[in-house]
SEKEMAR-982533 format. One line per 4 residues: number of its first residue (from 1); their letters; for each residue x, y, z of C-alpha. Coordinates in steps of 0.05 Angstrom, whole numbers, always signed. Each point is the difference from the previous one (the first is absolute). Example, Ala and Ser with C-alpha at 12.3 -4.5 7.8 and 13.67 -1.06 7.14 Angstrom:
% residues 2
1	as	+246/-90/+156 | +27/+69/-13
***
This chain:
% residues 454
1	xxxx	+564/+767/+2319 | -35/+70/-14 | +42/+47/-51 | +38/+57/+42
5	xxxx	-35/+55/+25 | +61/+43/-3 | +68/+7/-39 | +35/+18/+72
9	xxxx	-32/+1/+72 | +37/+43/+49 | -4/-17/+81 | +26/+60/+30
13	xxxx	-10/+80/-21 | +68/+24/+23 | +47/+27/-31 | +25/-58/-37
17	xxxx	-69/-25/-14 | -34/+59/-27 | +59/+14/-47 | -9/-64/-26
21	xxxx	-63/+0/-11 | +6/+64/-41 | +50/-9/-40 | -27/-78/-18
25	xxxx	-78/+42/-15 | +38/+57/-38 | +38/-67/-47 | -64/-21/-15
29	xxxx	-18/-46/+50 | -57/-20/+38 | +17/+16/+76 | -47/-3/+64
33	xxxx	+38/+8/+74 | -26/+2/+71 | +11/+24/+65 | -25/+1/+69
37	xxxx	+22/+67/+29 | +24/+59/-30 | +22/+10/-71 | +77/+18/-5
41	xxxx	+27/-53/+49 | +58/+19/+56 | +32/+53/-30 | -64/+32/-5
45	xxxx	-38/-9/+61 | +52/-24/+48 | +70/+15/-32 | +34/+40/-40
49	xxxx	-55/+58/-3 | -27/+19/+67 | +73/-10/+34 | +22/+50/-44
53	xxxx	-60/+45/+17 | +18/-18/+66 | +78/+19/-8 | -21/+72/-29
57	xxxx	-46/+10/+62 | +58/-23/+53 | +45/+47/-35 | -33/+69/+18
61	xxxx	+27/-6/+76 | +67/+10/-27 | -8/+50/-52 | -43/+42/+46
65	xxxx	+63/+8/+43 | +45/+12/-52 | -42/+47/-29 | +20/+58/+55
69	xxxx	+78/-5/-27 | -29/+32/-70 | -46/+52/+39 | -60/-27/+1
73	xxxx	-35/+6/+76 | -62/-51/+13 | -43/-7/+50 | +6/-66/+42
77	xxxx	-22/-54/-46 | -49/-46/+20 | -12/-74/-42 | -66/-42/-3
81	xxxx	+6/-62/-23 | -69/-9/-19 | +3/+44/-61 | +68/-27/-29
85	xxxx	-33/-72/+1 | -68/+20/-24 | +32/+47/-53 | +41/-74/-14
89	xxxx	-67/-39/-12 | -21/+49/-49 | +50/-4/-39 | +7/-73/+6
93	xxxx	-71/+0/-23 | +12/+42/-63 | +51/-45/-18 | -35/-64/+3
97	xxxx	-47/+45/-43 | +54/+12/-52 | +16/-72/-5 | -73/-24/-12
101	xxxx	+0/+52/-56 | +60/-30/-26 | -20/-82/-10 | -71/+37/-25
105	xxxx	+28/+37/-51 | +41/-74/-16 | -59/-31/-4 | +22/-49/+53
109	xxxx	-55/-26/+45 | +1/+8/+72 | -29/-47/+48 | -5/+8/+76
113	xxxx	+24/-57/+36 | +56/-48/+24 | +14/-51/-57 | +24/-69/+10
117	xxxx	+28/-53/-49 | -41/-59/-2 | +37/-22/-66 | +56/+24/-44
121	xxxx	-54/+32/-42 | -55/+19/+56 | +2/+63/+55 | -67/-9/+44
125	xxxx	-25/+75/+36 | -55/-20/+43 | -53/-53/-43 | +27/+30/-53
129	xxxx	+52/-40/-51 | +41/+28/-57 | +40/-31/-48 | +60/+29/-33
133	xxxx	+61/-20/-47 | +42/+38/+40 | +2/+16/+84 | +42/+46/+29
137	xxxx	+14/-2/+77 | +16/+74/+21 | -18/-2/+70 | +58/+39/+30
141	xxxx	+23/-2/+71 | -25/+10/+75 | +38/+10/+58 | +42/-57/+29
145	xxxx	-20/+0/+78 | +42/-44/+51 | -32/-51/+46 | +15/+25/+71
149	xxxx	-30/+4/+59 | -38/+69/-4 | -3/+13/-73 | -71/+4/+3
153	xxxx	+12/+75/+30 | +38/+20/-50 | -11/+42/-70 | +33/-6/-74
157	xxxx	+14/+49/-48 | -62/-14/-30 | -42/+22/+58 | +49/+60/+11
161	xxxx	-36/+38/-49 | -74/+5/+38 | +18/+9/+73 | -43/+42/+34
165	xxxx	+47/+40/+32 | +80/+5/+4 | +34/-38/+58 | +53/+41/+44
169	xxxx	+44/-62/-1 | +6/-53/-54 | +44/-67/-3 | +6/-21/-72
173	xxxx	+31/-67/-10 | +41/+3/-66 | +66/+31/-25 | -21/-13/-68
177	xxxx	-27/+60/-48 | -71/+2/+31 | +23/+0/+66 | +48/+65/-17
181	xxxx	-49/+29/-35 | -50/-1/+53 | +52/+17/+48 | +9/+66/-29
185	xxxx	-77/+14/-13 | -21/-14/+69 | +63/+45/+28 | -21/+47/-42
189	xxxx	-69/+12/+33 | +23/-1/+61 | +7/-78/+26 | +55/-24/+43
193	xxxx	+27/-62/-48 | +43/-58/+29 | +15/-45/-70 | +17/-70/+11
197	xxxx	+45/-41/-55 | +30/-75/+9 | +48/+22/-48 | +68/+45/+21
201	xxxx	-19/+49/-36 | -58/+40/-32 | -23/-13/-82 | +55/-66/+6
205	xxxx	-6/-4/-81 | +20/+71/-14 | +68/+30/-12 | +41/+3/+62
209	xxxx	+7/+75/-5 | -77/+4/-9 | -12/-39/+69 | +61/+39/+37
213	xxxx	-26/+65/-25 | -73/-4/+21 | +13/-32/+65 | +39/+55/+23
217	xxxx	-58/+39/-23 | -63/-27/+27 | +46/-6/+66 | +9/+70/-8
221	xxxx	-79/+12/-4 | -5/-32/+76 | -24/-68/-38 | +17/-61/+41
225	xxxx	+35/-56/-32 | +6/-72/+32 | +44/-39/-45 | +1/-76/-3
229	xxxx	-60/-7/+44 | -62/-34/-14 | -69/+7/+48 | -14/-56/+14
233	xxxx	-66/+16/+41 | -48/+55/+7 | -46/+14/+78 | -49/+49/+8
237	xxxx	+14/+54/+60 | -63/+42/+12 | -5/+36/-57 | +63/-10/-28
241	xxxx	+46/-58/-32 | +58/-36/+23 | +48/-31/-49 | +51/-52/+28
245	xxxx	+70/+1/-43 | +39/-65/-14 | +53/+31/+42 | -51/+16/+63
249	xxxx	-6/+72/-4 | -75/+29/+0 | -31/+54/-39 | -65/+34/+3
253	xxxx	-42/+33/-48 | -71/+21/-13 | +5/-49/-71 | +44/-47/-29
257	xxxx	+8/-12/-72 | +30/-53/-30 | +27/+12/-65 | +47/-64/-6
261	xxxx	-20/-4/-79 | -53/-23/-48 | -15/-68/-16 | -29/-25/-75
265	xxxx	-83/+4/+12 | -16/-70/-37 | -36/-38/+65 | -79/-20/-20
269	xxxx	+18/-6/-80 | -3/-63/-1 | +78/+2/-38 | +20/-66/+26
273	xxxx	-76/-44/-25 | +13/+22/-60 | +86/-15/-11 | +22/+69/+7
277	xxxx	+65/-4/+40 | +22/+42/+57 | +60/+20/+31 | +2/-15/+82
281	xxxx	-17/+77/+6 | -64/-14/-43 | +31/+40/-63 | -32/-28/-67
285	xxxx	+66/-39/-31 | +6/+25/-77 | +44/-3/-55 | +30/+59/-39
289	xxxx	-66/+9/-27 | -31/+2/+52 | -43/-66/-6 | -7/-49/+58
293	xxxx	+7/-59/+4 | -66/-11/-44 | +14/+29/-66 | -75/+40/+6
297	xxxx	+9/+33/+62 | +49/+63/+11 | +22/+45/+50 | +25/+65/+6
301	xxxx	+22/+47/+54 | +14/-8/+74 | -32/-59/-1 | +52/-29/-29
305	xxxx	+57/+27/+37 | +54/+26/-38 | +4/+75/-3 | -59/+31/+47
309	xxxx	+0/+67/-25 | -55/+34/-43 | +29/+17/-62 | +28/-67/-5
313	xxxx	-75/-34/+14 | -16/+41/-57 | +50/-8/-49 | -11/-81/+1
317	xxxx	-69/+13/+1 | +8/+28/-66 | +55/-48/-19 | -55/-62/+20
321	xxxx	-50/+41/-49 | +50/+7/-63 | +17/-68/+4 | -66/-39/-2
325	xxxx	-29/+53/-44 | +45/+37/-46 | +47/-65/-19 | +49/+12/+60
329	xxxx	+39/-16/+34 | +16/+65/+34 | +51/-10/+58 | +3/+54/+60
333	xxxx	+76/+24/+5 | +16/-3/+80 | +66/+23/-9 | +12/+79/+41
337	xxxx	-81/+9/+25 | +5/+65/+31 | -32/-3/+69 | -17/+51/+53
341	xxxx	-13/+2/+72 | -32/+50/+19 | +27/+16/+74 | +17/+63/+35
345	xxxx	+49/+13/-31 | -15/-37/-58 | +40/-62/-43 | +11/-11/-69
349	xxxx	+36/-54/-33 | +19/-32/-70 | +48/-56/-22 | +51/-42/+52
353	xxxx	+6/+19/+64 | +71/+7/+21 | +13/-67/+34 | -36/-32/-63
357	xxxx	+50/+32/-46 | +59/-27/+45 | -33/-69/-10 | -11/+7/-77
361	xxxx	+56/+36/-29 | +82/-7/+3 | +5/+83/+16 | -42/+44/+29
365	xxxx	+4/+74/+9 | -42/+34/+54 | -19/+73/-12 | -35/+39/+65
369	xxxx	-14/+62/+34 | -46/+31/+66 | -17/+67/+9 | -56/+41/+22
373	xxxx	-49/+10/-41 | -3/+85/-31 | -59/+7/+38 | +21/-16/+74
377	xxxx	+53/+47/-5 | -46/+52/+23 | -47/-48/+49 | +58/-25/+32
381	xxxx	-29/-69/-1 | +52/-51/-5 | -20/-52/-43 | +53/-28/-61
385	xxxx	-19/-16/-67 | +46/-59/-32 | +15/-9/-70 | +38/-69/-23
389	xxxx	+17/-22/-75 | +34/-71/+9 | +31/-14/-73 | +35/-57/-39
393	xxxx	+70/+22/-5 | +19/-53/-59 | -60/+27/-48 | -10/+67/+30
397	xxxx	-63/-2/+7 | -50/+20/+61 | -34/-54/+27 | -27/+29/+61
401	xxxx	-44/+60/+23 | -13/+12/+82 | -24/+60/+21 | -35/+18/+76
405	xxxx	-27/+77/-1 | -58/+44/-26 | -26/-18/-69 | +42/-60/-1
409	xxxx	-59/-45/-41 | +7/+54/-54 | +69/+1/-7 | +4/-66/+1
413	xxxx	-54/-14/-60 | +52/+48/-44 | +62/-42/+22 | -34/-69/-13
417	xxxx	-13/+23/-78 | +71/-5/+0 | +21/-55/+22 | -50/-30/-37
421	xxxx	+37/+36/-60 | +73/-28/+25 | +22/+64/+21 | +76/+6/+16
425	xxxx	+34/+44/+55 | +42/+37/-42 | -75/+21/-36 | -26/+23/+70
429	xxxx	+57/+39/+4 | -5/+33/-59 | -67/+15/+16 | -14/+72/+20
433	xxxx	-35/+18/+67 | -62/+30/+11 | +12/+55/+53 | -22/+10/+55
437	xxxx	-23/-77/+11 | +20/-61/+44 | -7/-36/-67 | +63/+29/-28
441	xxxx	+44/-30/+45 | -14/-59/-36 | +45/+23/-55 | +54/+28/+45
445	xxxx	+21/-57/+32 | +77/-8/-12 | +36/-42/+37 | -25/-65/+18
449	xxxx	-7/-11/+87 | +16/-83/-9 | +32/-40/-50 | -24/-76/+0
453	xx	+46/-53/-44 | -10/-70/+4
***
């Protein structure tokens, strides 16, 4: 057999991937990767990134008419599409700049390309064949579509991000965080949005105050939201479409999105011819370090199905890196991952939810308060920021952060530093508030709402 071409070959510049890659070329190693789209992966081009963009630019309907409560008088504002998703490419395109400049800099080789395993030591891209001691599979995720009749009319999140125009009705299938999220974006320039959700309620994993709290909300907003339903097919009428729910009823819309969740993107590989187990969703099967089931080959990221978020893609990246090449191992901690969603209003969460706490711990104190947020007391607008701190009574300390309202993602980040520190209530407490700020009530929260003992 030829000697390696490369310490570590990397299929997949994503988050995970790239990081990797990095990190191994910074240790010393030799490093090549490839790709066949864009560099930077989901959260990049179809994730994290532009739906953010996207968020900012669905805000301004909102804060225009707010705006006249603090004096400000504006002519009737108008919105084109067109130059919020063009403005989006650009800087899309800068960043897959940035990240080029990034594995150059690492000295890590970049080859263009979908790479497939044709042994535990070979990736083929096109004629061409490499060899490396080490692979890493960091192909991420794509969007999991159902098999009905119709679904051939419909879009995903994916393609959400380049439609020529913006519909005056959308369906989106999904009561999951890309469905919300994309609920409150395309409400927020104007579409009429029915959401659909087999589950009874909306983000089913969350905190139950977090789901209560924005479903009164988006409700609020004039959002439609069919609970426990499924569509189970899809007919074109004219120029429109016709869903069908499991339960009969019929909606129309100009497009329907499906948003029902993202699925591990390892099909055309060639995992299985060379040993590399998968799980039934097609998730890379790997052990604490992250190796498959052939000791060579390694995956990181959404592909393998654990935690999809980006900072966590990165952080095993890294972990993957610092193990093979800086006498690891390094272990990712997945204990209290902050996470955000970023829906209008917006979520954050760290640590148990409350009905996890019930299940895991012997006595449970629940801490929460609504109000309006400082702001709408002027607007009159009637949404409710909620604040929750659920907290192991026997230790003292807080194991939970929930939090629906404006900024809630950076309030959150502060809160998960610590819990990841082992905070205790009576330390919030003593904590001093900064005023004025939803984030002090935080540290005023006195007496607890429930009491939980097993």
């Amino acid at each position: 057999m030829a000697a390696h071409d490369y310490d570590l070959f990397v299929v997949g510049a994503g988050s995970a991937g790239v990081r990797a890659a990095r990190v191994a070329a910074d240790l010393g190693a030799k490093v090549a990767l490839c790709e066949d789209r864009q560099l930077g992966g989901t959260c990049v081009n179809a994730g994290c990134v532009p739906k953010k963009l996207f968020v900012y630019g669905s805000h301004y309907a909102s804060d225009f008419a707010d705006a006249k409560a603090y004096g400000w008088r504006l002519g009737p504002p108008g919105f084109e599409w067109t130059t919020l998703r063009d403005n989006k490419d650009k800087e899309i395109l800068r960043l897959n700049g940035v990240y080029g400049d990034v594995l150059a800099t690492a000295g890590v080789t970049v080859i263009e390309g979908r790479g497939r395993l044709t042994d535990p030591e070979t990736v083929r891209i096109g004629e061409r064949r490499i060899r490396a001691k080490h692979i890493l599979v960091a192909t991420g995720g794509r969007p999991d579509v159902p098999t009905i009749p119709g679904i051939e009319h419909v879009i995903t999140s994916d393609d959400a991000f380049h439609l020529e125009r913006i519909p005056r009705r959308v369906i989106i299938a999904g009561g999951g965080y890309i469905g919300v999220e994309f609920a409150g974006i395309f409400h927020g320039l104007g579409a009429q949005v029915e959401l659909v959700a087999r589950t009874p309620e909306i983000l089913i994993r969350f905190d139950v105050d977090i789901r209560a709290t924005l479903h009164e909300e988006l409700t609020r907003k004039g959002i439609g939201l069919h609970l426990e339903r499924t569509i189970d097919r899809i007919d074109r009428k004219g120029d429109a479409y016709a869903a069908t729910l499991s339960d009969g009823s019929v909606l129309l819309a100009d497009t329907i999105m499906v948003a029902v969740g993202r699925k591990p993107n390892t099909r055309g590989l060639g995992l299985g011819d060379v040993g590399v187990d998968t799980s039934p969703r097609g998730a890379v099967v790997v052990d604490d370090a992250y190796r498959s089931t052939v000791s060579s080959i390694h995956a990181v990221g959404d592909v393998i199905d654990r935690v999809q978020l980006t900072p966590v893609a990165l952080a095993e990246g890294a972990a993957l890196a610092r193990s093979l090449f800086d006498g690891g191992p390094v272990a990712v901690d997945y204990a209290n991952i902050p996470t955000a969603v970023f829906t209008q209003p917006p979520v954050g969460t760290v640590g148990l939810t409350e009905q996890a706490a019930n299940r895991m711990l012997t006595h449970v104190d629940v801490y929460r308060t609504h109000f309006r947020p400082m702001k709408h007391t002027m607007t009159g607008r009637h949404t409710r920021t909620m604040m929750k701190l659920v907290v192991d009574a026997a230790s003292d300390r807080v194991v939970g952060c929930h939090m629906v309202g404006d900024d809630a993602g950076d309030i959150i980040q502060g809160l998960a530093i610590a819990l990841k520190c082992g905070a205790t209530k009576a330390q919030f407490d003593a904590t001093i508030g900064l005023h004025p700020s939803a984030a002090e009530e935080f540290v005023t929260l006195r007496k607890p709402v429930r009491t939980f003992r097993s």
